[in-house]
C-alpha positions in Angstrom: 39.0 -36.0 10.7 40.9 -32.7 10.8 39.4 -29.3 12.5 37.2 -28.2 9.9 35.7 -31.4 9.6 35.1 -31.7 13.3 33.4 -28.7 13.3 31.1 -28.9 10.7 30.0 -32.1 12.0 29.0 -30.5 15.3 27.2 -27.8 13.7 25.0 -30.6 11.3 24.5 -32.3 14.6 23.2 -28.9 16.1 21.0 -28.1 13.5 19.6 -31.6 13.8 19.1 -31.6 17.3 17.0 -28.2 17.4 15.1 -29.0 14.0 12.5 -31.4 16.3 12.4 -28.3 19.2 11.7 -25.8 16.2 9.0 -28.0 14.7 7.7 -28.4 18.5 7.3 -24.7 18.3 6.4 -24.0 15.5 3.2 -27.0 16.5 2.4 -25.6 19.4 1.9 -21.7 18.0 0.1 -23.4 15.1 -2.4 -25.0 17.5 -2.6 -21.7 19.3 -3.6 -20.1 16.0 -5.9 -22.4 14.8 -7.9 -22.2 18.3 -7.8 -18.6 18.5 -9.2 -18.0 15.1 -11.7 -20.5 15.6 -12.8 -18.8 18.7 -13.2 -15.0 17.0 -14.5 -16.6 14.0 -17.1 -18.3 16.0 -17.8 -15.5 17.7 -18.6 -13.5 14.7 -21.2 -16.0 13.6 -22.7 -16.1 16.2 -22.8 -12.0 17.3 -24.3 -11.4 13.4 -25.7 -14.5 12.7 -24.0 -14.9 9.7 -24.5 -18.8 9.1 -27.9 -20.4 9.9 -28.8 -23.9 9.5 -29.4 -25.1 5.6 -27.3 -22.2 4.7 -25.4 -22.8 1.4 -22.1 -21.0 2.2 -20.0 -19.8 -0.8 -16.2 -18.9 -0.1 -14.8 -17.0 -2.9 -11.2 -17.6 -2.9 -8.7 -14.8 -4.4 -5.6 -17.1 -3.5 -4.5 -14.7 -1.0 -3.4 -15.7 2.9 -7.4 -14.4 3.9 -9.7 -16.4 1.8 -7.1 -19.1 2.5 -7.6 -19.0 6.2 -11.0 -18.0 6.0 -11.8 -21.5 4.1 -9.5 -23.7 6.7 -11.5 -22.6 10.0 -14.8 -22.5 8.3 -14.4 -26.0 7.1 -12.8 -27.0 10.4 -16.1 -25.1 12.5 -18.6 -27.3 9.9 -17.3 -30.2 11.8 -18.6 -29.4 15.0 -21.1 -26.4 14.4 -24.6 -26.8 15.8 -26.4 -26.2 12.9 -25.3 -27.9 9.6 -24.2 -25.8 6.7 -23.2 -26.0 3.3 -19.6 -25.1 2.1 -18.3 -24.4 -1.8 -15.1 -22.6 -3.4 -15.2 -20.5 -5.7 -12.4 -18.5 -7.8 -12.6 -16.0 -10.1 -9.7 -16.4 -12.6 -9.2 -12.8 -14.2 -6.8 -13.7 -17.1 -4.1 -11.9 -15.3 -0.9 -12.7 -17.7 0.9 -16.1 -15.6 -1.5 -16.5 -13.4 -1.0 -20.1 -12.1 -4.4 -21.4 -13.2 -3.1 -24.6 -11.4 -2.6 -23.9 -8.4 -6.0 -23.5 -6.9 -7.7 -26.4 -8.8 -4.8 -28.5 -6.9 -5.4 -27.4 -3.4 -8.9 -27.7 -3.6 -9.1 -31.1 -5.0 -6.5 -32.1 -1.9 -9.2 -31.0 0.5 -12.1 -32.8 -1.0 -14.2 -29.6 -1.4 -16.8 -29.1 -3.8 -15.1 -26.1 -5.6 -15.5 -23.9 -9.0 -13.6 -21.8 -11.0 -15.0 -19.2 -13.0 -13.3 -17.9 -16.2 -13.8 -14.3 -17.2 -11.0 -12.2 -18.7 -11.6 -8.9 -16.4 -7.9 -8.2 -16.8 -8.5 -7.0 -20.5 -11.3 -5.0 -19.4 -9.6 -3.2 -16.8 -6.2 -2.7 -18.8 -8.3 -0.7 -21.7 -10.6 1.4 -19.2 -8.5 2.4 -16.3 -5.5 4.7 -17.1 -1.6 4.0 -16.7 -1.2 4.6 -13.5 -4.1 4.6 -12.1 -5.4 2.9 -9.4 -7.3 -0.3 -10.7 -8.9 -1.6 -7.8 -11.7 0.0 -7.8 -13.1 -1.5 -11.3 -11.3 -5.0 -10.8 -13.8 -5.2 -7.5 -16.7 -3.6 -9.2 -16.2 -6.4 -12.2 -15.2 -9.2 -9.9 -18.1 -8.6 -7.4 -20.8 -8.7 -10.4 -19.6 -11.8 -11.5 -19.6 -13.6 -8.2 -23.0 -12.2 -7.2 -24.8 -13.5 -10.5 -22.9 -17.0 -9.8 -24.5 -17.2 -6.4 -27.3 -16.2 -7.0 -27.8 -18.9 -10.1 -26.5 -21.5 -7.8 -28.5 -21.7 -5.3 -25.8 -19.7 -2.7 -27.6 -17.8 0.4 -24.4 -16.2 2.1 -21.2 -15.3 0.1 -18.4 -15.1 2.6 -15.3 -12.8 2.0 -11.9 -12.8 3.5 -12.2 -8.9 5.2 -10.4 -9.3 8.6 -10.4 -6.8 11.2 -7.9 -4.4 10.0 -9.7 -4.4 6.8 -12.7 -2.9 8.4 -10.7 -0.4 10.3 -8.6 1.1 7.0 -11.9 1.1 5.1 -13.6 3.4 8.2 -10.3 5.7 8.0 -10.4 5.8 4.0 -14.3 6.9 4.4 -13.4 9.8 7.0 -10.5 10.9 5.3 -11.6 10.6 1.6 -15.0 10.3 1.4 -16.7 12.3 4.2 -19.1 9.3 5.5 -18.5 7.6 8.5 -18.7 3.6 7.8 -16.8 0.7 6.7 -16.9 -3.0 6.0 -20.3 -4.5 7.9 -19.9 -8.3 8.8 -23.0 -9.1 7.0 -24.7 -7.3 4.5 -28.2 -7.9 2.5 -28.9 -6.7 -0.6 -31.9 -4.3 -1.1 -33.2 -6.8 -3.8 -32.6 -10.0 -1.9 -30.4 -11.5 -4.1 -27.7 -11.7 -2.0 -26.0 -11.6 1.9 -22.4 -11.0 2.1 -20.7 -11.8 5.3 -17.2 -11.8 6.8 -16.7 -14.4 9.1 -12.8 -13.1 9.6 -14.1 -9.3 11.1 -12.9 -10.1 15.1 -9.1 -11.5 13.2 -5.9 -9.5 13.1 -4.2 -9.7 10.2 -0.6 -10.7 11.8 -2.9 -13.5 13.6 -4.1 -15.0 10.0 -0.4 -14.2 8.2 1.2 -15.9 10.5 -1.2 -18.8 10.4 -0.9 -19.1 6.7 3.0 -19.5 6.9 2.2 -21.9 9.4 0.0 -23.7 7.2 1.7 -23.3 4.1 -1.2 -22.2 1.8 0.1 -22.0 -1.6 0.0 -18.1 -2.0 -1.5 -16.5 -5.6 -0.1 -12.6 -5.4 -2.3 -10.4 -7.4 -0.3 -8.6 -9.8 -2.9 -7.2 -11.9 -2.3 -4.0 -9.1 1.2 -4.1 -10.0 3.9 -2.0 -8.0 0.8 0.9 -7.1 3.0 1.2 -3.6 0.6 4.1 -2.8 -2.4 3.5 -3.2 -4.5 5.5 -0.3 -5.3 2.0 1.2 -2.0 1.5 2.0 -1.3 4.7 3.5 -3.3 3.8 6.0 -1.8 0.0 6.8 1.6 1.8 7.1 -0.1 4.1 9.6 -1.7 1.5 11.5 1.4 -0.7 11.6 3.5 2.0 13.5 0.5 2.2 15.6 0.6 -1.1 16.6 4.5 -0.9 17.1 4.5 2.0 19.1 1.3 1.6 20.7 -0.1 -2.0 21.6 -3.6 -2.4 21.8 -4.2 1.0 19.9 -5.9 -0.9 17.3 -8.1 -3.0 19.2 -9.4 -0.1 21.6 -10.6 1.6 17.6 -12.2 -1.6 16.8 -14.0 -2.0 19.7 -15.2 1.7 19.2 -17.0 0.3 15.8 -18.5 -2.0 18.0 -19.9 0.4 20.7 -21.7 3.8 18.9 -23.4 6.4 20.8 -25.4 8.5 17.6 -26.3 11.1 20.2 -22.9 11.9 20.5 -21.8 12.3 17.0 -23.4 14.9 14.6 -25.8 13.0 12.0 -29.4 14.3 12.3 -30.2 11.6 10.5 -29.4 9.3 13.3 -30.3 10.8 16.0 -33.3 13.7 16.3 -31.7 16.4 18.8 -34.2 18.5 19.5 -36.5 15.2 20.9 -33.9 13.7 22.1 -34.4 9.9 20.8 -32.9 7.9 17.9 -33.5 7.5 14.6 -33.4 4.8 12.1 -30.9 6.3 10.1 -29.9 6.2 6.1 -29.8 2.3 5.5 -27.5 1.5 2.7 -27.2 -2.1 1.6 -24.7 -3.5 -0.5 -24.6 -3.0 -4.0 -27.0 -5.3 -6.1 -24.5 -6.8 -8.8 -24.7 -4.9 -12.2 -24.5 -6.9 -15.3 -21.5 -8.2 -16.8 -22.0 -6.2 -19.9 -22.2 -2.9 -17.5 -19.9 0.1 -18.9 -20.5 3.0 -17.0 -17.6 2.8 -14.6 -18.0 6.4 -12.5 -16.6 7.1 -9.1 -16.5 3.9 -6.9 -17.7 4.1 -3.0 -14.5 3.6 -1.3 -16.5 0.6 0.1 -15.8 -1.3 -2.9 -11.7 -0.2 -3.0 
């Protein structure tokens, strides 16, 4: 064997040598993901009382790393939750042009779920009411979210979980202060003023880096949503630049915020509404629940609460 052989043969031998450390590694930080998710997300039932026993539990899955993750610990806490619960899949396909209609059917099968997928072409809608340009997520929510609400509701579903995470909650608080003038996000659980339906977000104590990194561990088979396109700057995005270099440059910044939508003093902020000055003693406030779903036929698409972006 001359030099170049030699050598290449030690490197192979390397590589095979550290592939069982890697996958040690990579085990261990798996296990340390799984656990610490389990424990926020657990958590998050239990401080909102999001899932109560007899609950029929409806995931809706966009393919994405969140409703992913969200659906792996959820089904991994009905194992050894207190109280037993009901879980189903759902996932909107939107017609988007090569979406892999595949993929999802596949995964879900694999884990013995019970699971649906709903067919509606909101692509076509969206495409003919929302100019070029223009940011469509606003509509593609409004349309998605009717859709899912009447399927719940006709099936029997009594909490429909999303995949909002923590940082979610924070850039929708910062997109409502800058942009909209209110002072609110994301709530982890949210009735409906007709009844018809509670939303919660099991994933509101997760970072997003926490559940990313958990899905490359896991290998979910990521959908991308490229009805959105290339719309790089989009005002929600803005913001996740901003809080990245936050983290970077400050650790922790991001927590001490969230924990500040945990802990509100009203008689130290400025709503009258909230808090009578002049007694000196709270109030209840303007409640606003979540949007009742319109109809599917709706057509007056006006300005969206940037709730719903």
């Amino acid at each position: 064997m001359n030099v170049v052989g030699m050598s290449e043969a030690m490197i192979a031998s390397s590589e095979q040598s550290l592939n069982p450390e890697r996958e040690r590694r990579q085990k261990l930080e798996l296990n340390k993901l799984q656990k610490r998710l389990r424990r926020e997300v657990g958590q998050a039932i239990a401080d909102f009382s999001m899932i109560e026993a007899g609950d029929k539990v409806m995931c809706c899955l966009s393919g994405g790393k969140d409703s992913y993750a969200m659906l792996d610990i959820l089904l991994n806490l009905q194992k050894s939750a207190p109280v037993s619960f009901e879980l189903i899949a759902v996932n909107l396909d939107q017609k988007q042009p090569g979406f892999p209609e595949e993929v999802l059917p596949e995964y879900l099968s694999s884990m013995g779920i019970e699971y649906h997928i709903i067919e509606k072409d909101t692509y076509s809608i969206v495409k003919e009411k929302v100019p070029e340009g223009k940011t469509t997520c606003g509509l593609c929510s409004r349309l998605r979210r009717g859709i899912l609400y009447n399927f719940a509701e006709e099936h029997g579903v009594t909490k429909i979980a999303l995949g909002h995470h923590r940082d979610d909650l924070l850039e929708t608080l910062f997109l409502n202060m800058f942009y909209g003038g209110k002072l609110k996000s994301m709530p982890p659980v949210l009735h409906s003023d007709d009844g018809r339906n509670t939303v919660i977000r099991p994933l509101a104590y997760s970072r997003e880096k926490d559940i990313a990194r958990y899905a490359g561990l896991r290998e979910f088979p990521i959908i991308p949503c490229n009805l959105c396109g290339s719309q790089e700057n989009l005002q929600r995005q803005v913001i996740k630049d901003m809080f990245q270099t936050w983290d970077k440059q400050h650790p922790g910044r991001l927590e001490t915020m969230f924990r500040a939508m945990c802990n509100v003093e009203p008689s130290h902020l400025a709503d009258t509404n909230l808090f009578d000055f002049k007694e000196g003693k709270r109030l209840g406030g303007k409640r606003q629940a979540v949007q009742t779903a319109e109809p599917e036929a709706q057509t007056d698409f006006g300005r969206l609460d940037v709730l719903n972006i």
